[in-house]
C-alpha positions as a printed NumPy array, in Angstrom:
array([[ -0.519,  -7.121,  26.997],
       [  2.461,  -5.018,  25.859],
       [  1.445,  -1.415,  27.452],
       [  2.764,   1.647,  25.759],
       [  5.558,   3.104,  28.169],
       [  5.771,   7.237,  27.031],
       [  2.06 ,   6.849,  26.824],
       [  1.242,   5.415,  30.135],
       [  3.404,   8.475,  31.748],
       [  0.915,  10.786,  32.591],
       [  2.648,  13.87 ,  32.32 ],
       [  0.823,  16.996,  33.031],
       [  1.692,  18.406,  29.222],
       [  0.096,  15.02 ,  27.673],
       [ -2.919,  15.085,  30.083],
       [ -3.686,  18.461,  28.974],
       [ -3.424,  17.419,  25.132],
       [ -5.853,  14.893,  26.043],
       [ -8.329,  17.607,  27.298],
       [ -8.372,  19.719,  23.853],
       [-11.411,  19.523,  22.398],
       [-11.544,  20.067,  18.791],
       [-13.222,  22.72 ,  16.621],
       [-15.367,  21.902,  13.706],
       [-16.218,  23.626,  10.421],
       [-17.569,  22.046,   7.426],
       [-15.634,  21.12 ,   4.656],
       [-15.715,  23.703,   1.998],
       [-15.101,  20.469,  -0.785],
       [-17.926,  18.285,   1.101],
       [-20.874,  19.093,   2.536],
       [-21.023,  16.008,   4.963],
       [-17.186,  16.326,   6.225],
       [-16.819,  18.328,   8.877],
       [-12.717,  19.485,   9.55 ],
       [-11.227,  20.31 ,  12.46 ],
       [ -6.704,  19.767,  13.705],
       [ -5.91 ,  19.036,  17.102],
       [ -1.887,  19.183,  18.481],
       [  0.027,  16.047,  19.15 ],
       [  3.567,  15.614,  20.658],
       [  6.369,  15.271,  18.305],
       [  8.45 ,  12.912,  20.657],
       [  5.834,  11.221,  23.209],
       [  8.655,  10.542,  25.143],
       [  8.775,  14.499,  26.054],
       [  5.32 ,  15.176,  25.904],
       [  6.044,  18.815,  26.954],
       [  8.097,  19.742,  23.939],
       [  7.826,  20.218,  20.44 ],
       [  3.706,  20.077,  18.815],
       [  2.903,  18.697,  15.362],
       [ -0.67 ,  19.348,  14.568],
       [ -2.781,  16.378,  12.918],
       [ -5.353,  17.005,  10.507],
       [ -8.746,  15.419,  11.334],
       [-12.429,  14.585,   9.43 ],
       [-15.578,  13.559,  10.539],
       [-18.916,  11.867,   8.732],
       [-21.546,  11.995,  11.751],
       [-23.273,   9.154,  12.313],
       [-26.619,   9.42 ,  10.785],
       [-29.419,   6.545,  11.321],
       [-32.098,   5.516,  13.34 ],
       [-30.035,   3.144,  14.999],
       [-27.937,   3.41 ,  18.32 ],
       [-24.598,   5.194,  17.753],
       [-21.865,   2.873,  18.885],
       [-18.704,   5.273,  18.702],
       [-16.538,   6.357,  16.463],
       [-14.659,   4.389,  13.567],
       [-11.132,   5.682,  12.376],
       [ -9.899,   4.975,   9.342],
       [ -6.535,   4.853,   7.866],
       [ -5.425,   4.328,   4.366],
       [ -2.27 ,   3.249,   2.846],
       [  1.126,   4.277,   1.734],
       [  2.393,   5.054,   3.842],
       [  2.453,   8.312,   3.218],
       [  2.117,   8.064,  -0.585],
       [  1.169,  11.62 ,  -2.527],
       [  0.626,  13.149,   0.55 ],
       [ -1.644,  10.894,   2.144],
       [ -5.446,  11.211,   1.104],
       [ -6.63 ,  10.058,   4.897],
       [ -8.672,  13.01 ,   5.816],
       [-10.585,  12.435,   2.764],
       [-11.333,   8.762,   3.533],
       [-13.953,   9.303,   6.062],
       [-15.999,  10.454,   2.993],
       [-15.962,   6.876,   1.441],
       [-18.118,   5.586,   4.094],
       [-21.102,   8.133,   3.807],
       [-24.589,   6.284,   3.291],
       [-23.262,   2.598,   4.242],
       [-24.368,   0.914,   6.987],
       [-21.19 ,   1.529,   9.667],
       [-22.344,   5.379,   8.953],
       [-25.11 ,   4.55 ,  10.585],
       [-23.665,   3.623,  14.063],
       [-20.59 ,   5.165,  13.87 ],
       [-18.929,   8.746,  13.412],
       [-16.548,   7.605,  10.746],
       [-13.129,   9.754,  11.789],
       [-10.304,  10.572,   9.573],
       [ -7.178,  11.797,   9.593],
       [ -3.686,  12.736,   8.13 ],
       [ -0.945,  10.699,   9.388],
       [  1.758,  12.81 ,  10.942],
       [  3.865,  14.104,   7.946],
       [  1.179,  14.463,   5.485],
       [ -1.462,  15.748,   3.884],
       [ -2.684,  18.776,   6.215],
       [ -1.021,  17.817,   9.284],
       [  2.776,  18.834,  10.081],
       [  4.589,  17.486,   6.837],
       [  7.743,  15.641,   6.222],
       [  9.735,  16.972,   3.425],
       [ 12.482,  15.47 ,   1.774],
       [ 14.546,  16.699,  -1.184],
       [ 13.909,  15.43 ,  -5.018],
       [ 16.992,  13.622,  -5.829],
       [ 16.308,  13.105,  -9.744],
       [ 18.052,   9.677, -10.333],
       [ 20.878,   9.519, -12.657],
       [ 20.535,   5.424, -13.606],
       [ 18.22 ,   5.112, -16.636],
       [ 14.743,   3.919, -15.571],
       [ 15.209,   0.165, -16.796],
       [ 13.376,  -2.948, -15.425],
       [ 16.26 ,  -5.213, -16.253],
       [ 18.935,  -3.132, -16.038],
       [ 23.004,  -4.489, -16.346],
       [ 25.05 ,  -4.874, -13.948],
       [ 27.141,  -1.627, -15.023],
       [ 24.099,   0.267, -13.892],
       [ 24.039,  -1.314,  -9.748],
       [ 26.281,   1.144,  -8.413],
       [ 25.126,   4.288, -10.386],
       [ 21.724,   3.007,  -8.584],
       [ 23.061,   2.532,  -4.735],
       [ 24.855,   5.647,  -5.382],
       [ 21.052,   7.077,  -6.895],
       [ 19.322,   5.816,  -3.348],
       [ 22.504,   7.029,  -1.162],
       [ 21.616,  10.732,  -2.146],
       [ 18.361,  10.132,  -1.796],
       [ 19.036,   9.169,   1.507],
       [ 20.991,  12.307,   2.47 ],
       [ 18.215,  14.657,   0.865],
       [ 15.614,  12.796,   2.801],
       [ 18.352,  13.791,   5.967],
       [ 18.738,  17.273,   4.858],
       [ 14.787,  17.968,   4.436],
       [ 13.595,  15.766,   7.247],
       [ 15.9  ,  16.997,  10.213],
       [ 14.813,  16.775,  13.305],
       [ 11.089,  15.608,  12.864],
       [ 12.212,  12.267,  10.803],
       [ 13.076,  10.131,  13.309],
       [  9.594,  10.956,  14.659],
       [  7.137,   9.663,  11.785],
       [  7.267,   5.946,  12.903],
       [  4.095,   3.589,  12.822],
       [  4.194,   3.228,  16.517],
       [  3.241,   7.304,  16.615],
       [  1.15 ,   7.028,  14.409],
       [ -0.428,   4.832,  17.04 ],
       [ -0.165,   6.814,  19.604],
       [ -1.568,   9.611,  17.62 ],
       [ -4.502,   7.322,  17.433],
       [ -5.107,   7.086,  20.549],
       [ -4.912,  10.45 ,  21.477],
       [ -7.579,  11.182,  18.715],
       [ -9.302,   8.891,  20.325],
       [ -9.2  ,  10.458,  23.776],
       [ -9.884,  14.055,  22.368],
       [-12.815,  12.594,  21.125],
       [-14.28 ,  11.486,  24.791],
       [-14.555,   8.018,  23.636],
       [-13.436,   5.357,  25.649],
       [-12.652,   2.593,  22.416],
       [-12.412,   3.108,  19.074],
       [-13.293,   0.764,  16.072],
       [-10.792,   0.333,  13.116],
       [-10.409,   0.256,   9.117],
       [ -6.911,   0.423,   8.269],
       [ -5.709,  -0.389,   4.286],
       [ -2.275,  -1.751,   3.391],
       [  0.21 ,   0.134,   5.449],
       [ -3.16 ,   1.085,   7.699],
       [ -3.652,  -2.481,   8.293],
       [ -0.23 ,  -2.519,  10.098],
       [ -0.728,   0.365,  12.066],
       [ -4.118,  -1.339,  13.51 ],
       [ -1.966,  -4.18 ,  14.406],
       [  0.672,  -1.828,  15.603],
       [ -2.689,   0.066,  17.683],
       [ -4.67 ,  -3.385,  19.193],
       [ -0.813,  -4.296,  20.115],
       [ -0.093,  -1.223,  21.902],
       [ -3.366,  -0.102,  23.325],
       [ -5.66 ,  -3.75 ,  23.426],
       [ -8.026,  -2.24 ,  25.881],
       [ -8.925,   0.591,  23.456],
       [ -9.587,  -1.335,  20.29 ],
       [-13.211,  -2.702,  19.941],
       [-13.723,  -3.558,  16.228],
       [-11.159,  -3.835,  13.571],
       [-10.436,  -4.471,   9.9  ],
       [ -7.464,  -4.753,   8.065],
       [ -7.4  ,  -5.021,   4.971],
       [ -4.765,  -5.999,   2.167],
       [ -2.285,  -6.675,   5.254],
       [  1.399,  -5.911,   5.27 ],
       [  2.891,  -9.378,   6.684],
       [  3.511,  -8.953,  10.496],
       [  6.643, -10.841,  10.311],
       [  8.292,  -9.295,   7.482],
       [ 10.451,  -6.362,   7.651],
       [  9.936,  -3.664,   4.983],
       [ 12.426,  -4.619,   2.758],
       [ 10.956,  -8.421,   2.674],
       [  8.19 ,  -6.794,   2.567],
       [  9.301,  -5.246,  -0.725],
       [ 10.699,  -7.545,  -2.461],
       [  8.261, -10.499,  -1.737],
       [  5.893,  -8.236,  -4.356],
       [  7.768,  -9.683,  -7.181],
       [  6.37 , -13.179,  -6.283],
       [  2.956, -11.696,  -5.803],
       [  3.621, -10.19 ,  -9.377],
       [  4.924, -13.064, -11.493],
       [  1.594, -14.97 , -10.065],
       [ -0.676, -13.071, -11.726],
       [  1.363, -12.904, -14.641],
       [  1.246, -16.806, -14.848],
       [ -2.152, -17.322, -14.272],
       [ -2.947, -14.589, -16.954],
       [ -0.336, -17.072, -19.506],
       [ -2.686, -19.447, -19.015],
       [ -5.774, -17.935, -19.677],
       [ -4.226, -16.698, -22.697],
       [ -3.062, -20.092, -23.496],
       [ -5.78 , -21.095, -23.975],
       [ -7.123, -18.507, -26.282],
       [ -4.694, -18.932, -29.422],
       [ -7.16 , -17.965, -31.856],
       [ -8.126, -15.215, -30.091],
       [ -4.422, -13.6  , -29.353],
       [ -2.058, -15.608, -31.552],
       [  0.525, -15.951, -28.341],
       [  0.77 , -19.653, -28.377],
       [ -1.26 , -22.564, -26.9  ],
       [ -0.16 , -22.754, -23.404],
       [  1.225, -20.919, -20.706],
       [  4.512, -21.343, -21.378],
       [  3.672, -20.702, -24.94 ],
       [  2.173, -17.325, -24.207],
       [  5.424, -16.029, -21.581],
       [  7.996, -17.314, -24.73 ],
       [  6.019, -14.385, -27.376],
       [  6.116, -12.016, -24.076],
       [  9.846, -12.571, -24.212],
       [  9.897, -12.569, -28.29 ],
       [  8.141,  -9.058, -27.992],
       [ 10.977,  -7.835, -25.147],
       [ 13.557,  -8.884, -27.689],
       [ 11.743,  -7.046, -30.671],
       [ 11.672,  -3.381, -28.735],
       [ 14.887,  -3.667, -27.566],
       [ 16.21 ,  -3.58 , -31.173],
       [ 14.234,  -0.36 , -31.669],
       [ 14.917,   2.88 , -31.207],
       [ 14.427,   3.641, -27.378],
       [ 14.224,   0.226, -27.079],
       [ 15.052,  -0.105, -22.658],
       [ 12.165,   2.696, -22.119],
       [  9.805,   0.182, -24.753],
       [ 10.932,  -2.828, -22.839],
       [ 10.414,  -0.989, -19.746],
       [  7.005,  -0.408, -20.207],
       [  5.94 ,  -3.486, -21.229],
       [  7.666,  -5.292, -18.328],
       [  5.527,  -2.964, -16.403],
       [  2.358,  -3.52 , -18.369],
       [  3.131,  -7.204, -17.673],
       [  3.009,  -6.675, -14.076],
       [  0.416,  -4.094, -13.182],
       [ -2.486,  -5.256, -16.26 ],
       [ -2.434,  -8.928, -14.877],
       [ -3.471,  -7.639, -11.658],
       [ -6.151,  -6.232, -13.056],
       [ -8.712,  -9.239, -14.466],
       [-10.579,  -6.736, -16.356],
       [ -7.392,  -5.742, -18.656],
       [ -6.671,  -9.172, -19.636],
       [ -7.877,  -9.29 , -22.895],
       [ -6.207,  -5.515, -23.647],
       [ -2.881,  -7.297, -22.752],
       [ -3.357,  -9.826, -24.875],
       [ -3.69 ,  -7.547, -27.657],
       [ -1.027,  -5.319, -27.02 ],
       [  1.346,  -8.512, -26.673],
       [ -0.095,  -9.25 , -30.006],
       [  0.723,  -6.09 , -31.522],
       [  4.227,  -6.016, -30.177],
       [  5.176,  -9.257, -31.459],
       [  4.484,  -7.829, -34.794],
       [  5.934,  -5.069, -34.675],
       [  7.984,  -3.526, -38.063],
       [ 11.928,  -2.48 , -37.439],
       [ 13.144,   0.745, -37.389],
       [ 11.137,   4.235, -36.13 ],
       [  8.016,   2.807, -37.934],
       [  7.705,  -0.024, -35.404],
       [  9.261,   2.053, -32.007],
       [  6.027,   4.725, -33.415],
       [  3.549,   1.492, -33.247],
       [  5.365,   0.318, -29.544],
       [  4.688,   3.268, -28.237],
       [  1.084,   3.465, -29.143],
       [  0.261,   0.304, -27.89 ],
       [  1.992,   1.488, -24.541],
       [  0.583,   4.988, -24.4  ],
       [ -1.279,   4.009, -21.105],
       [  1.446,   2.369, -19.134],
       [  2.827,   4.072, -16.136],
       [  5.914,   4.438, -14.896],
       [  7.013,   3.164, -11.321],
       [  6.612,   5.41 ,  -9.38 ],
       [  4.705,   9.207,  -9.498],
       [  6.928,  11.754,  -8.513],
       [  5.403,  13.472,  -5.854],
       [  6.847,  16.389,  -5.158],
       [  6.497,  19.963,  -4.449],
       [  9.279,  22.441,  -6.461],
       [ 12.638,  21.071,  -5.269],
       [ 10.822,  18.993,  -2.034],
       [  8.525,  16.04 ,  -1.743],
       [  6.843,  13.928,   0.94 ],
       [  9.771,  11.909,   2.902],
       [  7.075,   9.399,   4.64 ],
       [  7.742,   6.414,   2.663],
       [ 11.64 ,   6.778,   3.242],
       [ 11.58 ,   7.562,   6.829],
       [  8.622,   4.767,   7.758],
       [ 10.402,   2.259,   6.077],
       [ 13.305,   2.707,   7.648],
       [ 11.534,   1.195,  11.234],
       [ 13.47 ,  -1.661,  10.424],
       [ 17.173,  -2.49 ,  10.269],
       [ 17.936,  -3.21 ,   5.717],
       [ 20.619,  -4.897,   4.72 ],
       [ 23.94 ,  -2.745,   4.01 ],
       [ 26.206,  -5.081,   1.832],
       [ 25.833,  -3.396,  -1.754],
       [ 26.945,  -7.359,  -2.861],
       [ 23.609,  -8.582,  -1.531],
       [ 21.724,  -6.31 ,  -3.45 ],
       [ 23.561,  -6.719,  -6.535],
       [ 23.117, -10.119,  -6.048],
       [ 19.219,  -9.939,  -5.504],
       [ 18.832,  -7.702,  -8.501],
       [ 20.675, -10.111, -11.023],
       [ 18.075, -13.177,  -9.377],
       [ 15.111, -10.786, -10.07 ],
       [ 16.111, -10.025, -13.543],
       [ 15.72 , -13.107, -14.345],
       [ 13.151, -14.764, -12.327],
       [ 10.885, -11.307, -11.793],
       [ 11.395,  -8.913, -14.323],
       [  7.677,  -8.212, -15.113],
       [  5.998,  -4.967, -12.848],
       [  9.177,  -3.621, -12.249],
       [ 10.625,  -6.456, -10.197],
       [ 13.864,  -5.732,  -9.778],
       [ 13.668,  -2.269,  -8.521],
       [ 12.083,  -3.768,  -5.788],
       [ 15.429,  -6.082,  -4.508],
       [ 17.654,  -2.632,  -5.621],
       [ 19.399,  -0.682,  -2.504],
       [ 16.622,   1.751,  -0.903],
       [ 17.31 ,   4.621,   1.002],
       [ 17.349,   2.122,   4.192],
       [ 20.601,   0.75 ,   2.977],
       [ 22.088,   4.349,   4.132],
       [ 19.52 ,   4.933,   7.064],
       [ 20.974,   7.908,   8.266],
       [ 19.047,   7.545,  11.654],
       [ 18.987,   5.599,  14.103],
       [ 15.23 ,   4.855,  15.088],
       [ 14.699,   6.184,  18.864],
       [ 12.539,   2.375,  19.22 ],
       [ 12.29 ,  -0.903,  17.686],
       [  9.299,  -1.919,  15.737],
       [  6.54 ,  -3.373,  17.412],
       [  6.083,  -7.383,  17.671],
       [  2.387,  -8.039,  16.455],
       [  0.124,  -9.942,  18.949],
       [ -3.54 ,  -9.79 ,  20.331],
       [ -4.125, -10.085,  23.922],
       [ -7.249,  -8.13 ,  25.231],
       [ -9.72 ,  -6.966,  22.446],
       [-12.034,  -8.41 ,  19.981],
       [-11.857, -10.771,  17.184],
       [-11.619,  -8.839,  13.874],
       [-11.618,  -9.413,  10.504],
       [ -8.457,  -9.735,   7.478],
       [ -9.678,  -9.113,   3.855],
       [ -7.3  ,  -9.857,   1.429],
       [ -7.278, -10.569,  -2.31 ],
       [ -4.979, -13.946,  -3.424],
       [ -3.556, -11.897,  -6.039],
       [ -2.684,  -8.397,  -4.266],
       [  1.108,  -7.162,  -5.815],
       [  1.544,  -4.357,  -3.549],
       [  0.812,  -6.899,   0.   ],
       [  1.545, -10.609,  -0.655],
       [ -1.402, -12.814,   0.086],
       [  0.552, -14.435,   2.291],
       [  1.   , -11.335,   4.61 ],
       [ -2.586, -11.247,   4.996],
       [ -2.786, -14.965,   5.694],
       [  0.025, -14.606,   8.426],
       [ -1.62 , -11.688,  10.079],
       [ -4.937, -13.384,  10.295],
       [ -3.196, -16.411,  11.821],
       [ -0.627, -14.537,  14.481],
       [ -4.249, -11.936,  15.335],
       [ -6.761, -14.713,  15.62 ],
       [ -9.032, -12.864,  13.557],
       [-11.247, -14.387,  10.553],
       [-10.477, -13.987,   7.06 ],
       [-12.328, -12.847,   3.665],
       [-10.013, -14.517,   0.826],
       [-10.911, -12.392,  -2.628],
       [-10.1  , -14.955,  -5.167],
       [ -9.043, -14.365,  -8.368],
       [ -8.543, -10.993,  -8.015],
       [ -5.344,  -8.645,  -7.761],
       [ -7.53 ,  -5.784,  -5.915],
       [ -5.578,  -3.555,  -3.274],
       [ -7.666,  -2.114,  -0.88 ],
       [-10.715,  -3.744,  -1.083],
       [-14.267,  -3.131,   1.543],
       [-15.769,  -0.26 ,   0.099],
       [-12.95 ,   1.11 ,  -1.762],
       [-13.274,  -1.619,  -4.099],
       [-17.074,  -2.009,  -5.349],
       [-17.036,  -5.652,  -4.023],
       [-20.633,  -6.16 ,  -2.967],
       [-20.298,  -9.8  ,  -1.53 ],
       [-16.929,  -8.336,   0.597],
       [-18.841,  -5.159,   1.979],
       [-21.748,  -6.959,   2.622],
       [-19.368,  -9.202,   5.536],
       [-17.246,  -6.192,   6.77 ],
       [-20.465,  -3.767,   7.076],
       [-22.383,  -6.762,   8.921],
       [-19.818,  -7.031,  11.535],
       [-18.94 ,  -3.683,  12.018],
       [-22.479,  -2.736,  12.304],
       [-24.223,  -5.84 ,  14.09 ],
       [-20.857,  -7.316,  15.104],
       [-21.338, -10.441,  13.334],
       [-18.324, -12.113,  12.097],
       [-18.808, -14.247,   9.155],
       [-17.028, -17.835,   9.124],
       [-13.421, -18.266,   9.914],
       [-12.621, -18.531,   6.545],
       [-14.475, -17.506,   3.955],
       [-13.892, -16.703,   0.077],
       [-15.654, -14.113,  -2.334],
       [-14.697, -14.069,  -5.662],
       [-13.439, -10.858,  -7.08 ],
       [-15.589,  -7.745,  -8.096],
       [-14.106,  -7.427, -11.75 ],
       [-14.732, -11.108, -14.03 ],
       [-12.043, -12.048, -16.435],
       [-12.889, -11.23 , -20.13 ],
       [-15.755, -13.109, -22.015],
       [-13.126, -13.959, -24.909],
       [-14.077, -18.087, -25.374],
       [-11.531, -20.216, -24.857],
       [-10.441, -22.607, -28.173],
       [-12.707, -25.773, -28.438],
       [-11.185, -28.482, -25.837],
       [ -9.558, -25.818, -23.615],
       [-10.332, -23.276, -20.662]])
């Protein structure tokens, strides 16, 4: 058991936080949410200081069945657009843990509508290019270095103070607030750490927990980061292959390796057009983010098609565009005037990133060429970590379970954001049993998802507290196309 130190000093001023006792109103969006903001410390280590106030939900319980407690939830990001985790409680209305539980959520310090974390919108001056040249690596470090010092600038004092492991502790005094003794646990993507981060920190108040498409407890964030363009290219291979074998259908080749060569014919085609690295661009990230997604197979397929086709000149950068009309961009730019939500940037600095530009130069020109589909190589660039400005007041927490229940992992074999393999690890290092999604690039899966099989294992254990077997496998909620393969393949 690793107990939490500024927690388990009972100060007077963190005592008496304990004893508020919320106020609730009903949502004016939701009839079944009810709303209510409690105060939490900004530093626990001075309990007696600053306040930041944390934004809270609540779905009663409603059932003829016992109530068991309450179950918090916590989504991912971290911090993403805001943060949507008041909202999440919602999700859960009419399932079975609503039933037995007051489902509980809440904004993670620094967003949403509890104390926010601003930082300043540093428009990048690199182009937006998934491969770009190696002229472009320093405009890009210099890109993430003012980021950096507007994230500094915005943040101030209250940066150094949105960490994981108070986001934990914020847990737990929700949970005490709340007159409950333990609470039970569905945390998604970066949630699923900070329910690692919790049953590590506070064993003796976790009873049931679920966390689902898991950051890898070994990996800092920046491994984190860049082990997506493995999780990428994966999908993107086994989508070659269905394709592969579907030559008469698409006209890409017979064969996987057939099918990446037009992918790389069509790259070459748009960036001869007009506009050309924005046209490549996109289609590296179609490549990427549409594999992930069974259901959009066959649309790829086409639009590959299309593109290989393609006539020269404005005519044919009209027709690239077309086919691309749907395809994001990397990231949204969430923002508010001149400010946007510094989570992601001060969260992710937790861990120490590497600061020699040379290693990132030298992981971007590896990328390029090994992971250039989904945007790969921004994800071995510099980040804002490279010029942490901060140094975090505590080191990141070392995952482990000693003293609460077994719980459950869900994770799908081909997540991009969380590598598989994180999800594998964390079910290992926890002890817990996992649900394997196969063939399926879903991110955030039990009930977020529409995965019957999945919800129908998560609800049964949070509910009855059945686990299902160690291991078990459901196959994805979305099927691959019903395009027939060629005669003597697929």
């Amino acid at each position: 058991m690793v107990p939490d130190q500024p927690a388990a000093a009972a100060a007077p001023s963190l005592e008496a936080l304990r004893a508020q006792r919320p106020v609730w109103r009903p949502s004016p969006d939701d009839p079944d949410l009810e709303l209510a903001e409690i105060e939490v410390p900004r530093d626990y280590a001075d309990p007696g200081g600053e306040r930041l106030t944390l934004a809270l939900s609540r779905c009663r319980a409603r059932g003829a069945r016992p109530r068991r407690g309450i179950l918090l939830t916590v989504n991912g990001g971290p911090g993403g657009d805001w943060g949507r985790g008041r909202a999440l409680a919602a999700a859960f209305r009419d399932t079975p843990v609503h039933e037995v539980y007051d489902v509980i959520g809440f904004d993670p310090r620094g967003t949403g509508d509890s104390t926010r974390l601003y930082a300043e919108v540093a428009v990048p001056k690199a182009p937006f290019d998934s491969r770009p040249p190696d002229a472009d690596f320093p405009v890009i470090a210099e890109d993430m270095r003012r980021r950096e010092l507007g994230c500094a600038r915005a943040g101030g004092d209250l940066r150094p103070h949105i960490s994981t492991r108070n986001t934990a502790r914020d847990m737990d005094l929700v949970r005490a607030v709340l007159g409950e003794e333990r609470l039970s646990f569905v945390g998604y993507a970066y949630g699923s750490y900070v329910g690692a981060v919790y049953g590590t920190m506070f064993p003796e108040r976790l009873d049931r927990s679920v966390l689902d498409s898991c950051v890898h407890p070994d990996w800092t964030w920046y491994e984190q980061f860049v082990s997506q363009g493995d999780a990428i290219l994966g999908n993107v291979r086994q989508w070659a292959r269905w394709a592969g074998d579907r030559d008469g259908s698409f006209g890409l080749g017979t064969g996987a390796q057939a099918v990446l060569d037009s992918v790389e014919r069509a790259v070459r085609l748009l960036e001869a057009l007009p506009g050309g690295v924005e046209l490549r661009t996109l289609l590296d990230g179609a490549m990427g983010y549409r594999t992930a997604d069974r259901g959009g197979w066959e649309r790829l397929g086409r639009i590959v098609a299309g593109l290989c086709a393609l006539p020269s000149g404005a005519a044919g950068a009209a027709r690239a565009r077309d086919l691309l009309a749907d395809q994001r961009g990397w990231r949204p730019s969430d923002h508010e005037g001149e400010l946007r939500s510094g989570v992601l940037d001060a969260v992710t600095l937790e861990h120490d990133w590497p600061t020699d530009l040379e290693h990132y130069y030298a992981a971007m020109r590896d990328f390029r060429g090994r992971y250039p589909y989904g945007y790969g190589v921004l994800r071995a660039q510099p980040w804002v970590g490279t010029f942490r400005s901060f140094t975090p007041p505590e080191a990141p927490t070392k995952i482990m379970r000693d003293g609460y229940p077994t719980g459950l992992v869900v994770q799908a074999d081909g997540d991009i954001m969380d590598h598989h393999a994180g999800g594998v690890a964390m079910a290992e290092r926890l002890g817990h049993h996992l649900i394997e999604v196969t063939d399926s690039g879903d991110h955030e899966i039990f009930v977020l998802a529409g995965n019957a099989e999945v919800d129908a294992h998560v609800h049964r254990y949070l509910a009855d507290g059945v686990l299902p077997p160690a291991r078990t496998e459901c196959v994805g909620a979305t099927p691959r196309p019903g395009v027939p393969a060629d005669p003597g393949r697929g």
